[in-house]
SEMIKOL-333147 format. One record per residue: y, z, x of N, C-alpha, C in turn; residue in three letters. Coordinates in steps of 0.02 Angstrom, whole numbers, plus 50000, padded with zeros to 5 digits. Each point is the difference from the previous one (the first is absolute). Last residue first. Layout:
N
YZXYZXYZXALA/...
END
This chain:
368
541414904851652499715002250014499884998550093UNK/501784997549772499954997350045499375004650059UNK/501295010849828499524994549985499564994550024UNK/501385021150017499285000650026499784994649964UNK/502125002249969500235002850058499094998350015UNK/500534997949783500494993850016499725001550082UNK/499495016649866499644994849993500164995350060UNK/501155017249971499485002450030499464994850023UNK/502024997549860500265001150086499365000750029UNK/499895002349762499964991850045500255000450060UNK/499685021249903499334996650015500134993250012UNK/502005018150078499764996149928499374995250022UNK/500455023150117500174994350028499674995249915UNK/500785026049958499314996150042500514991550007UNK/500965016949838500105001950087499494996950039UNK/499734999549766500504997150035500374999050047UNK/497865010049903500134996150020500454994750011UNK/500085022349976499435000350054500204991850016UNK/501135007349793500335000250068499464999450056UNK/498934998849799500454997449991500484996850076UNK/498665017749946499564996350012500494992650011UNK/500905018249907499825002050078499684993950026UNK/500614999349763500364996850045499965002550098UNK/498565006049802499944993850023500334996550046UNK/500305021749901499665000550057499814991750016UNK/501765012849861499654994849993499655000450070UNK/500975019549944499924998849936499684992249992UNK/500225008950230499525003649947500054999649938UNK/501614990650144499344995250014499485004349973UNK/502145008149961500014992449977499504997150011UNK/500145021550086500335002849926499574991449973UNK/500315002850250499395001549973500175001249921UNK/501904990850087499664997150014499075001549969UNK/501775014749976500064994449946499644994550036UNK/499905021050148500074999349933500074994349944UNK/500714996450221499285000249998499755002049944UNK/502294998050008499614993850014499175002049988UNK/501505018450004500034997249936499664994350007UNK/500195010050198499425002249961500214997849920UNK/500304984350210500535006049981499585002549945UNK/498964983950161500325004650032500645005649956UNK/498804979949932499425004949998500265006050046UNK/501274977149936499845005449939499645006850007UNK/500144984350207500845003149982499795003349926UNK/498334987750056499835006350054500575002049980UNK/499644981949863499675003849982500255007750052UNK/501044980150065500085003349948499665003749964UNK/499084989550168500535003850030500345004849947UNK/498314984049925499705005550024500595005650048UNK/500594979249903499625002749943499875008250026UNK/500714980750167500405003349971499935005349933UNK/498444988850133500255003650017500625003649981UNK/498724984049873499685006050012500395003650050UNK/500914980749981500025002249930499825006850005UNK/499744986950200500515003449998500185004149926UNK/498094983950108500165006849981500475001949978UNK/499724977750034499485002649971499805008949991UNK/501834985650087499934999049940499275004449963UNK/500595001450240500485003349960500104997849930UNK/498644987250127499685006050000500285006049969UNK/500754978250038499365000449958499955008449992UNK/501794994750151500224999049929499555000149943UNK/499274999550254500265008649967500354998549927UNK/499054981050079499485004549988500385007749977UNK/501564983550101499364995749935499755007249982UNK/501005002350187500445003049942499704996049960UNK/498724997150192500125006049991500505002649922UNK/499064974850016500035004750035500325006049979UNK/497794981649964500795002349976500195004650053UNK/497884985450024500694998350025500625003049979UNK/497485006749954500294992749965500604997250027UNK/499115019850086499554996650025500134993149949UNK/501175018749966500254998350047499544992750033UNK/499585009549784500464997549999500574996550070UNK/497785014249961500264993349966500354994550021UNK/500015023350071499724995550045499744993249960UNK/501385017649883500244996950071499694996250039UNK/498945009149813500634997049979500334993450080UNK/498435020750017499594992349977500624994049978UNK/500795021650043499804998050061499504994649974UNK/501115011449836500614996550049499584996850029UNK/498615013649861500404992149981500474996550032UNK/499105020450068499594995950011500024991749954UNK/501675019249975499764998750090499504995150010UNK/500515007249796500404996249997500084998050087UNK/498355013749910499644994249988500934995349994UNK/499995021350049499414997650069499844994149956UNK/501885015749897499964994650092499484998450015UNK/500645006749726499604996450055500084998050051UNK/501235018549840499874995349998499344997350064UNK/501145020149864499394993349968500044996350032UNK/501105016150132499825003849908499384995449967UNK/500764994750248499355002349982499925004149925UNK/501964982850086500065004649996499035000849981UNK/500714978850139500105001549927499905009249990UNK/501064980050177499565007050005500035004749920UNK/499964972950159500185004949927499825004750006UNK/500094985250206500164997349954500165002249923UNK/499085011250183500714997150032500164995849956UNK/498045010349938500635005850000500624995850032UNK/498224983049995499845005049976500545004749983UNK/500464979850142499405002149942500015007049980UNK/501664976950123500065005349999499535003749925UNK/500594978650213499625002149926499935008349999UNK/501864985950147499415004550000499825000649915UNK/501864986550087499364999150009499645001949985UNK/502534996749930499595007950026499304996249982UNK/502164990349935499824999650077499515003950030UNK/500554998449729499584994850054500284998950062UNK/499325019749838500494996550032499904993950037UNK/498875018049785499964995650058500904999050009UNK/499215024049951500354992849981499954996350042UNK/498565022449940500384995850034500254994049977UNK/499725023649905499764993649982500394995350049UNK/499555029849937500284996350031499674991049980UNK/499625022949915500184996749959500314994050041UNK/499625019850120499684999749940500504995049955UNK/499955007650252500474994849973499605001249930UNK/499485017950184499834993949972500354998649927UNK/500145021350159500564993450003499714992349994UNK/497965018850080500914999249927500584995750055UNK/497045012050010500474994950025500625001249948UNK/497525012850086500564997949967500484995050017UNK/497415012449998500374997950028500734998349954UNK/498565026450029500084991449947500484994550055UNK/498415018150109500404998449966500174995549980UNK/497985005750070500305005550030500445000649978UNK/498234988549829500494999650064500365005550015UNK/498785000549820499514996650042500344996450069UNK/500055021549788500474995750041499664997850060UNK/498945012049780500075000050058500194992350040UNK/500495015149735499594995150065500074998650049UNK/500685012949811499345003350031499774994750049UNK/502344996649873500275006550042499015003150034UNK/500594978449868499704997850072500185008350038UNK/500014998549744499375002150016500064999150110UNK/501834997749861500005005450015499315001150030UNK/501614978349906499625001750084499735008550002UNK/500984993849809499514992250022499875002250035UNK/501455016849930499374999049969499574994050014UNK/501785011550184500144996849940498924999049955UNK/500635012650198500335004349938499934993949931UNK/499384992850232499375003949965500295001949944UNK/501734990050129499354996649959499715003549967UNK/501305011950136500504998149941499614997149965UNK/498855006950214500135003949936500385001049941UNK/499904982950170499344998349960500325007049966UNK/501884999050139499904993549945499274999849967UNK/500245016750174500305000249937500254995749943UNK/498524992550206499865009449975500525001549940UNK/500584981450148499634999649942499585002749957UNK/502865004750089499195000250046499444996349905UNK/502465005049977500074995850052499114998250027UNK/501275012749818499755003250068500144994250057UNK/500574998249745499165004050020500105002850064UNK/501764986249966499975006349954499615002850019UNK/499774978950103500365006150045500005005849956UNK/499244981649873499565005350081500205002750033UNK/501404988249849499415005049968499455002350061UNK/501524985250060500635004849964499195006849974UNK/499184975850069500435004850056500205006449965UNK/498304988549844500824998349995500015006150054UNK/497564991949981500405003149943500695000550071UNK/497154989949932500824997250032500265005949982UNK/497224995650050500775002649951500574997750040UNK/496925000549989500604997750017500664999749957UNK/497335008350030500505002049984500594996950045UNK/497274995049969500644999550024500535002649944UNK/497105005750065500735000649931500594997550057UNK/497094996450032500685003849999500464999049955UNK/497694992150030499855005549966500825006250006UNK/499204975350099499815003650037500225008349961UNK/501484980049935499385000050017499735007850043UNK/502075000649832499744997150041499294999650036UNK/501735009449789499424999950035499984993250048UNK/502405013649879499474996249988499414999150058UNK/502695007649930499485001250019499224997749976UNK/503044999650067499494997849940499395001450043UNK/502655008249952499445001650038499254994549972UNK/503175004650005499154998849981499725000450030UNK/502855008249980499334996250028499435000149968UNK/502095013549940500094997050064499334995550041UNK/499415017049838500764999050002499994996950057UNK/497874991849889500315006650021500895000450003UNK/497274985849913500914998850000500405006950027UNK/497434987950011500315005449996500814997449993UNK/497364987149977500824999550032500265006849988UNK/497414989950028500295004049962500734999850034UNK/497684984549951500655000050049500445005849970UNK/497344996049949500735000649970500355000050063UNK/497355001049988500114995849982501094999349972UNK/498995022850051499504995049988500454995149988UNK/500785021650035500414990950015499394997450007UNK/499685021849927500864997749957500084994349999UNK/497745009450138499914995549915500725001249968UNK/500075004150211499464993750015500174999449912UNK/501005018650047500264997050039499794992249970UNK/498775021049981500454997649944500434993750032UNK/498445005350154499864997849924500285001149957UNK/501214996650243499405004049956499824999349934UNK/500864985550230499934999849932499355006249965UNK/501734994750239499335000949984500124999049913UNK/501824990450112499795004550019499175001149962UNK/502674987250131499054999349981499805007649975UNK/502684989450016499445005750029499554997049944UNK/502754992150051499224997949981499575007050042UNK/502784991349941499515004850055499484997749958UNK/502584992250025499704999349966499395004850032UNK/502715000149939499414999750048499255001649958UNK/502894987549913499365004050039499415001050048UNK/502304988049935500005008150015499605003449980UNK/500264975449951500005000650071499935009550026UNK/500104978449787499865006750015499795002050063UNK/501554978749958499305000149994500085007749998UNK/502134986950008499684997849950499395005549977UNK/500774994950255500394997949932499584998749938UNK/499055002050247499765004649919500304998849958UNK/499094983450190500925002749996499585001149922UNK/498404999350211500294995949944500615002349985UNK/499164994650268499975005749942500234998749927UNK/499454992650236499954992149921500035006849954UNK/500325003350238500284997049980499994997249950UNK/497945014750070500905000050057500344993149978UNK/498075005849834500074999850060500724999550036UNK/499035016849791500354994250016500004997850069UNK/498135010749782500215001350089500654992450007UNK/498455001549822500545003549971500445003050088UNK/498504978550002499975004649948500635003549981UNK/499384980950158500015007950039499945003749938UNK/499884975050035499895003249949500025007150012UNK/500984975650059500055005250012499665005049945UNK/499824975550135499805003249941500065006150000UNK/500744976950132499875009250001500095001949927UNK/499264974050178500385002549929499755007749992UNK/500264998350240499824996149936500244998549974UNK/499735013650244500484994349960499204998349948UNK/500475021650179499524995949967500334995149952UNK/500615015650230500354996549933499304996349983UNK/499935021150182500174993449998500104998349912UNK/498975020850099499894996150052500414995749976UNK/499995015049837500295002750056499744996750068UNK/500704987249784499615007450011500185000650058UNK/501114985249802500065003050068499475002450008UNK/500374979549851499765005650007499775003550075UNK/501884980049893499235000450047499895009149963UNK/501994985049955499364997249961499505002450042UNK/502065008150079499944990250013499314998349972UNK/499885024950006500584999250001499764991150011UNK/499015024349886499894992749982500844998550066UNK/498515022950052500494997649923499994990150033UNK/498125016350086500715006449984500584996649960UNK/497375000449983500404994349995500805006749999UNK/497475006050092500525000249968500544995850010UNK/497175004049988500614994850019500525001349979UNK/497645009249974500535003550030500194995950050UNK/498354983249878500355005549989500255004850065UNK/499684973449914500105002950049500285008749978UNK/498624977249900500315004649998500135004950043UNK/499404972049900500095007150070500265007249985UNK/498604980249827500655003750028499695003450056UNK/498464989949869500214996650040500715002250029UNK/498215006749837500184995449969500414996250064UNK/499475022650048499454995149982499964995449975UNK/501955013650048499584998450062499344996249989UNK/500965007649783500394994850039499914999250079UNK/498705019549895499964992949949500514993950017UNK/500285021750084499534996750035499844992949973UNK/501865010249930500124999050075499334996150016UNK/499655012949781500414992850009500264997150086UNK/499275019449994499334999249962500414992249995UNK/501525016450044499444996450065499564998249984UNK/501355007049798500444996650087499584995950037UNK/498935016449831500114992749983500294996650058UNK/499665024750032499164993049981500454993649992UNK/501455015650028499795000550061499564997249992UNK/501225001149803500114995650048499725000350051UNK/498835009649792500395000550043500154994650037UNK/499275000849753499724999750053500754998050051UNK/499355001749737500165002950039499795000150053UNK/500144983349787499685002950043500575002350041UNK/499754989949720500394999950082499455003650065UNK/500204984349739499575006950037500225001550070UNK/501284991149764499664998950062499755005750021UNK/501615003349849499844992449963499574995650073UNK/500155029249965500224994650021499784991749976UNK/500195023549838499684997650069500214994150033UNK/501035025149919499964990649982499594997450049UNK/501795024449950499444997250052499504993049942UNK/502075022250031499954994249976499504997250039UNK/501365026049995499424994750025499814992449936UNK/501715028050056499744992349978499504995750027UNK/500935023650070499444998849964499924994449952UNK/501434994650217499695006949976499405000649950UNK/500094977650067500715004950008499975006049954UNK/498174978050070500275005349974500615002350024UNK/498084979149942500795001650044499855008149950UNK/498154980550047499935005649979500725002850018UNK/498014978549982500875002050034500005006449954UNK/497594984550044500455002549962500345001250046UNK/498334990750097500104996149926500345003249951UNK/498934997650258500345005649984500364995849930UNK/497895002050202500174997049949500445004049960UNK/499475001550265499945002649959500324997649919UNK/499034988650252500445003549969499865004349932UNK/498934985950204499595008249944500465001749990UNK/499684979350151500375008050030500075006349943UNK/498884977549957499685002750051500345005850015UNK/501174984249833499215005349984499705005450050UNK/502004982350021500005005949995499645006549965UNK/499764973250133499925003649944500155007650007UNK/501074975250075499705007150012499705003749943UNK/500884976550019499355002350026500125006750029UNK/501774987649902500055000550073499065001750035UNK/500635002349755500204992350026499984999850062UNK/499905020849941499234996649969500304992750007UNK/501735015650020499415000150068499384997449974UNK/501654998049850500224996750047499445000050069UNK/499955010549785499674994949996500124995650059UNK/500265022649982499384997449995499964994750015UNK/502155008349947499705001450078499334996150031UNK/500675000849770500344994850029499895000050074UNK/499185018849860499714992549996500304994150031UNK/500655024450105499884995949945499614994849998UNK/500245022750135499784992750028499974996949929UNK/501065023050122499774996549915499924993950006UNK/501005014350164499254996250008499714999649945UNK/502385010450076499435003649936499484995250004UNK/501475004950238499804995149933499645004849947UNK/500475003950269500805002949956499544991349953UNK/498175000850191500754999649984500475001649905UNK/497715003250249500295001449918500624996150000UNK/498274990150160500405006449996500105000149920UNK/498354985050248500185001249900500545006250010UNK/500394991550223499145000949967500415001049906UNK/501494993650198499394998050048499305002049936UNK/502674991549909499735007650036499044996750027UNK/501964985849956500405003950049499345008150005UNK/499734970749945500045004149945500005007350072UNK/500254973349956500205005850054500115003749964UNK/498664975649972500245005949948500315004550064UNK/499664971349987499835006550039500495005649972UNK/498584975449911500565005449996500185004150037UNK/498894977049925499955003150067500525003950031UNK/499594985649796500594999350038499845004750066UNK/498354990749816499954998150046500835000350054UNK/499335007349774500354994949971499864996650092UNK/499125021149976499474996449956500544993950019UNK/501265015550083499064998950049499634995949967UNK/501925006649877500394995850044499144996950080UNK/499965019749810500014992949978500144994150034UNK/499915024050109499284995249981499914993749971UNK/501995011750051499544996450066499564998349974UNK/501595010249834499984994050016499544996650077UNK/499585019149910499634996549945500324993750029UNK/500445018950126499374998250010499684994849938UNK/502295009050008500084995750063499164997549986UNK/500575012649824500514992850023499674995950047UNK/499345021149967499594996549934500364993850027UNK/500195013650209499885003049979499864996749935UNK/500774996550228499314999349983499655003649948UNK/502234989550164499855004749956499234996949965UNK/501574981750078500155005850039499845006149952UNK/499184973750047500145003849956500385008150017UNK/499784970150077500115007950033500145004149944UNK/499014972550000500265005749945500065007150070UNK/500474973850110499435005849984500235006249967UNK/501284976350000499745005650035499375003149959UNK/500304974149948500215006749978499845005150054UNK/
END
């Protein structure tokens, strides 16, 4: 068997090096930035998340997330809220990412950081000295590399997305004790919740067409937020970045299709990009990438695994897309919060149907 080449270093790429380090395949990761960073996520670290990096031997105790056991949606002065059928945690990608990176350099992976893979050509990975040949594991996330771009047909594609850190004041600290809070707005969401180290992530999507209305700038998109009643308390807190990062023209709801002339194992966002209303990327990222190195290290190949893998999400992704298309027209969001406040079980309900199904979970960390 070649040697596993992972491309990207982010739940995918760093869960499948590590599993593939334990199974003895002697992985090499090319991961493109030189130190930890933020990245465009709500870092709601589910139980399923849990349970995957606890099969891999990590423990995500040490980096001091923040315990989060209720859901909380609003639209305007509606609100619906339930506790979760699990205990989740909040904790940033800039801890977890490289915190896992390291945990697979220690189990026995290479990892080569500020490596940029400029695109896949004759099964190799380009950089900028020369071609690296494997088996290629593409996990770049929600970033497309030069030629494997996905095809949106179908997917929610016309928005942008932004994230900001920010201080937590005590009203602040005791609204989202322990709660994931979602917002519903015209033209997009917002979800907000605690992270380690005593902060608040605020991360949102909302529809091209509607940000330009506003203005266009993110100075007048937060003062549309603040107006709304979920988000009004973040109008006393102090913004912990110079500016929000952002990204758009992500494929929401996208699902690769195996093919079988197409080699490349394909994880995380390159493989499903489930909408952030309910649903779960970091533990369907970290189910690809243990998935994949399974499965590659048993002899299947590339369209084997992407057909597993597209079985095992795709329900939820499609659940949760359709959820984001109801939450963008205000009669939707309305009868949405109307329907999950007269039964609140069923919040609890949808949380966990949008999660990776526990025998996928099982089935995936059984094998130690």
């Amino acid at each position: 068997m070649t040697r596993p080449v992972i491309i990207g270093g982010g739940l995918a790429g760093g869960a499948a090096a590590a599993r593939l380090a334990v199974l003895g395949q002697r992985p090499l990761l090319l991961e493109r930035e030189a130190a930890a960073h933020d990245k465009i996520c709500g870092e709601f670290l589910s139980v399923e998340a849990a349970a995957h990096l606890a099969a891999l031997g990590f423990d995500i105790g040490r980096l001091g997330g923040a315990p989060i056991a209720n859901v909380r949606l609003h639209a305007g002065r509606r609100s619906a809220s339930a506790g979760l059928p699990f205990v989740a945690t909040g904790l940033s990608r800039r801890s977890l990412d490289w915190a896992l990176l390291d945990h697979a350099e220690t189990l026995g992976a290479e990892v080569r950081r500020d490596t940029v893979v400029r695109q896949i050509s004759d099964g190799a990975a380009i950089i900028a000295d020369g071609a690296i040949s494997g088996t290629l594991l593409l996990a770049t996330g929600k970033h497309e590399l030069r030629g494997q771009g996905r095809d949106p047909a179908g997917t929610i594609s016309n928005l942008i997305g932004f994230k900001q850190f920010f201080r937590a004041t005590p009203a602040l600290r005791a609204t989202l004790a322990g709660t994931v809070a979602i917002t519903a707005f015209d033209g997009g969401y917002a979800g907000l919740q605690c992270v380690e180290g005593g902060r608040l992530n605020l991360c949102l999507l909302v529809e091209r067409d509607r940000f330009r209305a506003l203005g266009g700038t993110w100075p007048a998109l937060f003062a549309a937020l603040v107006r709304e009643p979920g988000l009004a308390l973040l109008g006393d807190a102090e913004a912990l970045l110079a500016k929000p990062l952002t990204i758009s023209a992500v494929p929401y709801g996208y699902l690769a299709q195996p093919r079988g002339d197409d080699p490349v194992y394909r994880l995380g966002d390159q493989a499903a990009v489930i909408p952030s209303f309910c649903g779960d990327g970091m533990a369907m990222a970290l189910h690809g990438g243990r998935l994949a190195a399974d499965m590659l290290a048993a002899g299947a190949s590339a369209p084997v695994f992407q057909a597993r893998l597209r079985g095992d999400v795709s329900a939820q992704v499609r659940l949760a897309t359709r959820l984001q298309r109801v939450s963008t027209s205000t009669l939707g969001r309305f009868a949405l919060i109307a329907g999950l406040g007269a039964a609140p079980a069923a919040l609890a309900a949808l949380a966990k149907w949008t999660r990776v199904a526990p025998e996928a979970v099982a089935r995936a960390v059984a094998v130690a």
